[in-house]
Short mmCIF file of the C-alpha atoms (twelve columns), coordinates in Angstrom:
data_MODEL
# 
_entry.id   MODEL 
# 
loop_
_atom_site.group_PDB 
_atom_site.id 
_atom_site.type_symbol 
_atom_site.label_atom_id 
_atom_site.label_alt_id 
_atom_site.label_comp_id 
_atom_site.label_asym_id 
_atom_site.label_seq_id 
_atom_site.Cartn_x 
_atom_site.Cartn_y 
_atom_site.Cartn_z 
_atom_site.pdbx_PDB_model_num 
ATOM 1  C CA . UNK A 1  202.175 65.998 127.677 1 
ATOM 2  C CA . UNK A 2  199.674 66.052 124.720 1 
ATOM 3  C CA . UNK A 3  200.718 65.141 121.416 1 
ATOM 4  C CA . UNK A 4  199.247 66.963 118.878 1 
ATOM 5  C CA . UNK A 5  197.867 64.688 115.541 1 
ATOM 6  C CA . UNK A 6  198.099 65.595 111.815 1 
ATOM 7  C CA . UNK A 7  194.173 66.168 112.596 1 
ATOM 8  C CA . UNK A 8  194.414 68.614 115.113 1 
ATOM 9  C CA . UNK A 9  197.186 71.014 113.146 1 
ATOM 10 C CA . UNK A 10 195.325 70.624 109.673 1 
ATOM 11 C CA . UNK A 11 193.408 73.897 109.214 1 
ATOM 12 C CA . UNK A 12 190.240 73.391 107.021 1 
ATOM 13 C CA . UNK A 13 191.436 76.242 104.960 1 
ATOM 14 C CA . UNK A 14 194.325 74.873 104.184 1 
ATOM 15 C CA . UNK A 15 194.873 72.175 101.273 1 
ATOM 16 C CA . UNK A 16 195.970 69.288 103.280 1 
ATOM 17 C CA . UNK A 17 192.998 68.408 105.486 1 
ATOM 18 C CA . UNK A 18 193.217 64.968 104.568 1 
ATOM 19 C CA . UNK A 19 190.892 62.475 102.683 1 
ATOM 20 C CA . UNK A 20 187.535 63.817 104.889 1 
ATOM 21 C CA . UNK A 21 185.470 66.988 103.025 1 
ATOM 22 C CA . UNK A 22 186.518 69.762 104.973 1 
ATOM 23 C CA . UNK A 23 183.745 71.478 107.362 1 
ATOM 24 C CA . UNK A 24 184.584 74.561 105.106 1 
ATOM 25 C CA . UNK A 25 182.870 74.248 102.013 1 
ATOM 26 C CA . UNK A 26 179.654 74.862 100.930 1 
ATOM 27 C CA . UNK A 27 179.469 77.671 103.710 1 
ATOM 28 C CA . UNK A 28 179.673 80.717 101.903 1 
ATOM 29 C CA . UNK A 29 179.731 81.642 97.990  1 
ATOM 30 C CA . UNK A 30 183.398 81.573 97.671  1 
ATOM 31 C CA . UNK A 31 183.965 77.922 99.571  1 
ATOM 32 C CA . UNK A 32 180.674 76.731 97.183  1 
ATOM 33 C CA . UNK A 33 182.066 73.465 95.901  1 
ATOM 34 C CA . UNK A 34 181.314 73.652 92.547  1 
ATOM 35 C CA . UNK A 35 183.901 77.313 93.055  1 
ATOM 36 C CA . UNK A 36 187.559 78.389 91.194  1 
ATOM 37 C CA . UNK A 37 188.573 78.623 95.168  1 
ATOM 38 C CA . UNK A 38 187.091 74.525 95.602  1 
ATOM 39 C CA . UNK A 39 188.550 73.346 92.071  1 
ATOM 40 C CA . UNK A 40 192.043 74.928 93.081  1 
ATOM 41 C CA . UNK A 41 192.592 74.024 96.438  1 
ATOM 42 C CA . UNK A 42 190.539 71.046 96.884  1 
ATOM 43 C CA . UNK A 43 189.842 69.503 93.603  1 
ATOM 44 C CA . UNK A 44 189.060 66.611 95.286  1 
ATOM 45 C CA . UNK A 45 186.150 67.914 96.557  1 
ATOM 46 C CA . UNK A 46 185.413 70.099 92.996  1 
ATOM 47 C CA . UNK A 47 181.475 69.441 91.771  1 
ATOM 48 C CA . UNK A 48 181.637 71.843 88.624  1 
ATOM 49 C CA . UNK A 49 181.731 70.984 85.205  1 
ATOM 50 C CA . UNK A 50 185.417 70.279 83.787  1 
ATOM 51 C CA . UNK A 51 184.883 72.856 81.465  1 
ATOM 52 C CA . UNK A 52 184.228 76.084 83.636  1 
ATOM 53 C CA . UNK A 53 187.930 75.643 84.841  1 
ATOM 54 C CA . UNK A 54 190.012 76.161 82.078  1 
ATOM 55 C CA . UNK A 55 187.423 79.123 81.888  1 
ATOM 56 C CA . UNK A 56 187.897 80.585 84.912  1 
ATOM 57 C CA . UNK A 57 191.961 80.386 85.247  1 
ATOM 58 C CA . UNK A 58 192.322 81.766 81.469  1 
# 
């Protein structure tokens, strides 16, 4: 029987992926990392200025 791993049921769209940068981002304009989408789900991961988020959730 094979065990499945918090690894292997993560989802890279799906907050939750762990400490690693998820494959995800930076592949389209949406998943950019410096995105409202990145600083909400992975703010971790968030490059943009502090600023632009207030900005863009307001």
């Amino acid at each position: 029987m094979i065990e499945s791993t918090d690894r292997d049921s993560a989802s890279p769209l799906q907050p939750g992926f762990g400490s690693r940068r998820p494959p995800i981002l930076d592949t389209c304009h949406a998943l950019a990392s410096d995105s409202p989408v990145v600083a909400k789900h992975y703010p971790e991961f968030y490059t943009g200025e502090a600023n632009s988020l207030t900005t863009a959730e307001g």
